[in-house]
C-alpha positions as YAML, in Angstrom:
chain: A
units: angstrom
residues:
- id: 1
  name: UNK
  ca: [-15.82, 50.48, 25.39]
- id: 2
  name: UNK
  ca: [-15.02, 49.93, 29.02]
- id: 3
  name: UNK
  ca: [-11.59, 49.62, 30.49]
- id: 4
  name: UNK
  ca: [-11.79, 45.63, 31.01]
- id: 5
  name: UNK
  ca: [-13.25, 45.14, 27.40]
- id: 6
  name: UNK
  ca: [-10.48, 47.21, 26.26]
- id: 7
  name: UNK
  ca: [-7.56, 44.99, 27.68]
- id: 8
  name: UNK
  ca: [-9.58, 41.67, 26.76]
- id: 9
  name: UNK
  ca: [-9.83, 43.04, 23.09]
- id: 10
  name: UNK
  ca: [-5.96, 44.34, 23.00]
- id: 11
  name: UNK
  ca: [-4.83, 41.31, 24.33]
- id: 12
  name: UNK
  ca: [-6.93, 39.20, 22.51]
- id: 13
  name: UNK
  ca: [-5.55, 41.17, 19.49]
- id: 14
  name: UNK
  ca: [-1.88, 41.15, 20.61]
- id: 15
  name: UNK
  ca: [-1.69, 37.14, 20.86]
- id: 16
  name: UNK
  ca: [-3.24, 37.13, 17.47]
- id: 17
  name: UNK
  ca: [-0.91, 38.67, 16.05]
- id: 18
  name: UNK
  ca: [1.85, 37.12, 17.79]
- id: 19
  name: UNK
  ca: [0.69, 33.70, 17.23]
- id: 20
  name: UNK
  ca: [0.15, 34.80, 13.26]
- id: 21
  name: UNK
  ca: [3.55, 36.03, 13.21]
- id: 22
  name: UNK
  ca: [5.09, 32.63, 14.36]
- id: 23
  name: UNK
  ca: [3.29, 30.70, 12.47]
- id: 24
  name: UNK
  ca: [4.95, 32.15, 9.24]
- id: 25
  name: UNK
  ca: [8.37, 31.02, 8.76]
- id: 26
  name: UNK
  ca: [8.76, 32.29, 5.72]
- id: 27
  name: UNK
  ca: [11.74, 34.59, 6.20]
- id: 28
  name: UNK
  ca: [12.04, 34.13, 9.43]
- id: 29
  name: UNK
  ca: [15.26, 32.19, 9.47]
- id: 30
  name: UNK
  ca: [14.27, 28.62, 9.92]
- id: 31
  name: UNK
  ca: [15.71, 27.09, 7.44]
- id: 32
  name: UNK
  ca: [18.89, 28.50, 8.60]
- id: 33
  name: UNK
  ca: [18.56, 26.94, 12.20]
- id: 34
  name: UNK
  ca: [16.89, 23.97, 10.85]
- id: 35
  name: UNK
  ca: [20.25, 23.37, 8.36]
- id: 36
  name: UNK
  ca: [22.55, 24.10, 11.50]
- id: 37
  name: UNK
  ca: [20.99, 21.33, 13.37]
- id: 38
  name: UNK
  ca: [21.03, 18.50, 10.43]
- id: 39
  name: UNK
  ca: [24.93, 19.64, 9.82]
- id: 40
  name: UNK
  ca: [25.92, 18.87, 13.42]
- id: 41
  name: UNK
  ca: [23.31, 15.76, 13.53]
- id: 42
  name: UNK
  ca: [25.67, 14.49, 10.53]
- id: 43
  name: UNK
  ca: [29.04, 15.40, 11.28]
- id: 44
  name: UNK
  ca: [27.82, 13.40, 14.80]
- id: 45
  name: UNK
  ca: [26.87, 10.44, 12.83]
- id: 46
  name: UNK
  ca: [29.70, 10.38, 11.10]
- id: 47
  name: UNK
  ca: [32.27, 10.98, 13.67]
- id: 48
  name: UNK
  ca: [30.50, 8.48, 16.28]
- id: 49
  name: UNK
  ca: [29.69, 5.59, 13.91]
- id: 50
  name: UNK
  ca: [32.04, 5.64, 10.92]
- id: 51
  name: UNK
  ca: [30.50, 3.36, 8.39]
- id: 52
  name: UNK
  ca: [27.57, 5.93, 8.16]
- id: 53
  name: UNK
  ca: [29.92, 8.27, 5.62]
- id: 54
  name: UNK
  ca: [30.05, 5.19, 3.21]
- id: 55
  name: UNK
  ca: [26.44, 4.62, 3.98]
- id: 56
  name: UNK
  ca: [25.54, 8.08, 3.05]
- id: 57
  name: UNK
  ca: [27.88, 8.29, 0.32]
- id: 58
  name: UNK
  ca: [25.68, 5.54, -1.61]
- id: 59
  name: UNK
  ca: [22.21, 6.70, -0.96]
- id: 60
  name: UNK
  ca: [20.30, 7.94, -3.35]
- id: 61
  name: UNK
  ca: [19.42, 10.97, -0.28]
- id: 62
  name: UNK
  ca: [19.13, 11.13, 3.41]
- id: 63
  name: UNK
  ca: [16.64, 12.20, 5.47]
- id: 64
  name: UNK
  ca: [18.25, 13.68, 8.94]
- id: 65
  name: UNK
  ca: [15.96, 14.10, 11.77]
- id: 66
  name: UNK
  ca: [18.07, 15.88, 14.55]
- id: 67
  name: UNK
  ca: [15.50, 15.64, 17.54]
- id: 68
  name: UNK
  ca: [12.79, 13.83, 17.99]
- id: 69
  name: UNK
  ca: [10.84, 14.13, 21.05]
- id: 70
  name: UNK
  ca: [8.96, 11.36, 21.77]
- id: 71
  name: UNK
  ca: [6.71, 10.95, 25.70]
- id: 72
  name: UNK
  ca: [3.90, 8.10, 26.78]
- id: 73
  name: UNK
  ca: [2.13, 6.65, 29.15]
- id: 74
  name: UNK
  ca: [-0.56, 4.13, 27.62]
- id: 75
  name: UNK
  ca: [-0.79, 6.76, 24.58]
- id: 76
  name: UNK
  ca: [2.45, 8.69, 23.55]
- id: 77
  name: UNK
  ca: [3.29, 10.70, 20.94]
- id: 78
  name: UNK
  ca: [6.75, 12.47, 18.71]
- id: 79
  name: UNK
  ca: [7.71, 14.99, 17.01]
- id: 80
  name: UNK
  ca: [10.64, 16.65, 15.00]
- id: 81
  name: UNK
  ca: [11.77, 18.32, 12.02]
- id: 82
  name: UNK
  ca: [14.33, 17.91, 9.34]
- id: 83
  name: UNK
  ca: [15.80, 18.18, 6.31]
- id: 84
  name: UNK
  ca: [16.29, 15.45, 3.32]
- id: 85
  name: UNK
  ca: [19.33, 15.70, 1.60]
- id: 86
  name: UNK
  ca: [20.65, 14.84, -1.77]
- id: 87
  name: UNK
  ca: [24.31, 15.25, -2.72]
- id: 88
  name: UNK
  ca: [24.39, 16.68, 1.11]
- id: 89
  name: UNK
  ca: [22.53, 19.60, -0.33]
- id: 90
  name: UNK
  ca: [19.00, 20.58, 1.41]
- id: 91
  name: UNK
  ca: [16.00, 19.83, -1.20]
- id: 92
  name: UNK
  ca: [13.06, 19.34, 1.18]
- id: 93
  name: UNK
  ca: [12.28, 19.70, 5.04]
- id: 94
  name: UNK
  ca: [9.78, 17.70, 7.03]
- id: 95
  name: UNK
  ca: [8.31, 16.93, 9.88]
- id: 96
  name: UNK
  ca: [7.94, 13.70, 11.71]
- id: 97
  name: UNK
  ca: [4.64, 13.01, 13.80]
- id: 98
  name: UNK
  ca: [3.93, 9.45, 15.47]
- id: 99
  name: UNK
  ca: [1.26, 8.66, 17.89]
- id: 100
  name: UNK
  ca: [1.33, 5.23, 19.55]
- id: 101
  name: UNK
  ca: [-0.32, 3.09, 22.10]
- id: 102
  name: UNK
  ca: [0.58, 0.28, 24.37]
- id: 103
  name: UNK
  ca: [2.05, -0.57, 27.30]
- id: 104
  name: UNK
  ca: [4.70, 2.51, 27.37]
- id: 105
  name: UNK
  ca: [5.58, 5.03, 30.40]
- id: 106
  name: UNK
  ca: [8.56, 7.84, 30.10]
- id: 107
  name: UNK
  ca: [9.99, 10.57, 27.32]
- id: 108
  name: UNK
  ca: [12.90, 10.64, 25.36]
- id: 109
  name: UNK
  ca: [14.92, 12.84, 22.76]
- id: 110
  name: UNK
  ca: [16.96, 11.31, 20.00]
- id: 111
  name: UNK
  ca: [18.08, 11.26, 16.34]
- id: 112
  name: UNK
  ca: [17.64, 9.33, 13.52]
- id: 113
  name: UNK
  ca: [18.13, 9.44, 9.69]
- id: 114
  name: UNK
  ca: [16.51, 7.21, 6.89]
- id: 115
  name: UNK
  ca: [18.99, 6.39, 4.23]
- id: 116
  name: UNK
  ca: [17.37, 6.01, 1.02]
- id: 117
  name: UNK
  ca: [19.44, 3.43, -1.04]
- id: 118
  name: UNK
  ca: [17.38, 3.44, -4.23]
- id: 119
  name: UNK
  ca: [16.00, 6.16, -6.78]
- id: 120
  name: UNK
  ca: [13.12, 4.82, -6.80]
- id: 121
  name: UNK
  ca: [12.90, 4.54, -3.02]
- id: 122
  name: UNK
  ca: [13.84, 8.45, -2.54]
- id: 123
  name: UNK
  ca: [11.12, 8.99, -5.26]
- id: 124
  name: UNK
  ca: [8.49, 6.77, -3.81]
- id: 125
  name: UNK
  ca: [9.11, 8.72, -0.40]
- id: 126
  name: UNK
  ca: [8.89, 12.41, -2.06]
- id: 127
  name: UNK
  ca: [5.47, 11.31, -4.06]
- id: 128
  name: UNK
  ca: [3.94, 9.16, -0.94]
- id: 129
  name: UNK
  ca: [2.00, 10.67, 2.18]
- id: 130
  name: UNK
  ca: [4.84, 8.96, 4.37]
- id: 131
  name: UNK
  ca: [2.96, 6.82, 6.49]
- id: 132
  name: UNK
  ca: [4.73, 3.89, 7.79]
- id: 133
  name: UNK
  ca: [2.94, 1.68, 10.64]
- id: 134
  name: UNK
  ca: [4.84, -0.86, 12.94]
- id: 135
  name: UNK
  ca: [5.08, -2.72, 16.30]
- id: 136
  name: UNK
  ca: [8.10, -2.27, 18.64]
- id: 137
  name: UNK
  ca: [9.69, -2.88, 21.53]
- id: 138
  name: UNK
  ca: [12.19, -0.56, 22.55]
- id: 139
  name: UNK
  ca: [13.85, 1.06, 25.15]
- id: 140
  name: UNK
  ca: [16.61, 4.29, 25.52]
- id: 141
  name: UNK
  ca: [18.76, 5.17, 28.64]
- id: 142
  name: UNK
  ca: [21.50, 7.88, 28.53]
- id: 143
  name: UNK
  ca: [24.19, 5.48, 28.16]
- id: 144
  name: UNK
  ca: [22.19, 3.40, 25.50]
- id: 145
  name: UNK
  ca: [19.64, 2.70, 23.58]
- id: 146
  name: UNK
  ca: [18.14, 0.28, 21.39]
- id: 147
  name: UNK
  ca: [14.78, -0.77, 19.24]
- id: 148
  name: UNK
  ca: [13.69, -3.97, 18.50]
- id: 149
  name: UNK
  ca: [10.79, -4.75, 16.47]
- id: 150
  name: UNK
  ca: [9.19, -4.79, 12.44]
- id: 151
  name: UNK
  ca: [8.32, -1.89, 10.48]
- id: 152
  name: UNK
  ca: [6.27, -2.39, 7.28]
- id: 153
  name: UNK
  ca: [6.76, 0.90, 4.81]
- id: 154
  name: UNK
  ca: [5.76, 1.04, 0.96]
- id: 155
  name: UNK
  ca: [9.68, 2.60, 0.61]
- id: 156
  name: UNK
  ca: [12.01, 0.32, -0.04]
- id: 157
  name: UNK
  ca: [14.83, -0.11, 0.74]
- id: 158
  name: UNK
  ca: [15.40, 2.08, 3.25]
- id: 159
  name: UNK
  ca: [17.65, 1.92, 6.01]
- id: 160
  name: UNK
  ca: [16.71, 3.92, 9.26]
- id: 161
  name: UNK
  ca: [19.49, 4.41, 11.82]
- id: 162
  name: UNK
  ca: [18.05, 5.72, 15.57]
- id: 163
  name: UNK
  ca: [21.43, 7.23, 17.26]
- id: 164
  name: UNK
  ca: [21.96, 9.81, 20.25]
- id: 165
  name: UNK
  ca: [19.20, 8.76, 22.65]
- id: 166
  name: UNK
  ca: [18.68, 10.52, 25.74]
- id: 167
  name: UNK
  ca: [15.83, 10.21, 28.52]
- id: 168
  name: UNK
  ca: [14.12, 6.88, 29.77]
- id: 169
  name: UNK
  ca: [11.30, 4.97, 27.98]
- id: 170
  name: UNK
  ca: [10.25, 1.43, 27.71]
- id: 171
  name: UNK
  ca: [7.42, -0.36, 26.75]
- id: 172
  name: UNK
  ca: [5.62, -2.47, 24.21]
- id: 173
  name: UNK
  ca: [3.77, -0.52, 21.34]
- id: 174
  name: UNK
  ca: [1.67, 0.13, 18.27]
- id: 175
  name: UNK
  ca: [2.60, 3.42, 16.02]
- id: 176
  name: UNK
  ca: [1.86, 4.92, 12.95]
- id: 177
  name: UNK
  ca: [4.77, 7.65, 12.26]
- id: 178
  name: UNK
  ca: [3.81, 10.05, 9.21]
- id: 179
  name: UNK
  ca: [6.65, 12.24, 7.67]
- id: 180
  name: UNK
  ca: [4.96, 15.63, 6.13]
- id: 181
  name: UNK
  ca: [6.95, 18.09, 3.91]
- id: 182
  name: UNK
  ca: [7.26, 21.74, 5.49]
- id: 183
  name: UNK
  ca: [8.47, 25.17, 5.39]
- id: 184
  name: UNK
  ca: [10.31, 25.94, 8.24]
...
């Protein structure tokens, strides 16, 4: 073998085996991190808009999504991960994926958690795909933010709360947001 097909195959090798070691995080403390990140996305809920305790306090669970990144222009796209809660006690993490498209230009990063009022609505969530399709209108700015618009889900009733917006985006759009169980 030749020097340059030597390095190609060793680094060829050595990104396979990095990128087949991160894609594992079984062990690897994620679910640490990932619970660090929904307990300081609740305690800011809670602190910033007070009602949300009671709120939580009567769901059935509580899905908290601590960042969601979300860019566009024309076609746009999210993502984030985190953990659903029951009793305030981690049973399940997930993702969050939405693609849209539409008159949209600029990123953002913010929060959100669905509140899942019913057992039957928590259930219905846990059993379904998550898929949940909508139009909006929305827009975020550092200082606030705001979303406007109709959401049809098969889990009801759920109430979603968007909180802790950061970055600039505005626009008019059609998404389909899917929520996919994971280990982190």
């Amino acid at each position: 073998m030749n020097t340059v097909n030597r390095r190609i195959f060793l680094r060829a090798t050595g990104a396979a085996l990095a990128l087949g070691g991160c894609a594992n995080g079984i062990g690897g403390g994620g679910a640490q991190r990932l619970d660090a990140r929904v307990d300081a996305t609740r305690d800011f809920l809670f602190s910033r808009y007070p009602g949300t305790r009671d709120l939580a306090n009567k769901s059935q669970g509580v899905l908290y999504m601590p960042l969601i990144t979300e860019a566009g222009f024309g076609i746009g796209g999210s993502y984030g991960q985190g953990a659903l809660r029951i009793n305030d006690v981690t049973v399940d993490y997930y993702s969050a994926t939405r693609a849209t498209i539409g008159f949209q230009i600029g990123a953002q990063q913010y929060a959100h958690a669905l509140f899942f009022l019913t057992e039957a609505a928590l259930g219905d969530f846990r059993r379904s795909p998550g898929w949940a399709a909508g139009a909006d209108i929305r827009y975020a700015t550092p200082d606030q933010g705001a979303s406007l618009g109709k959401e049809t889900t098969e889990i009801n009733p759920v109430i979603a709360l968007v909180f802790g917006q950061s970055g600039l985006i505005a626009g008019a759009t059609l998404a389909g947001s899917k929520y996919n169980r994971i280990i982190p």
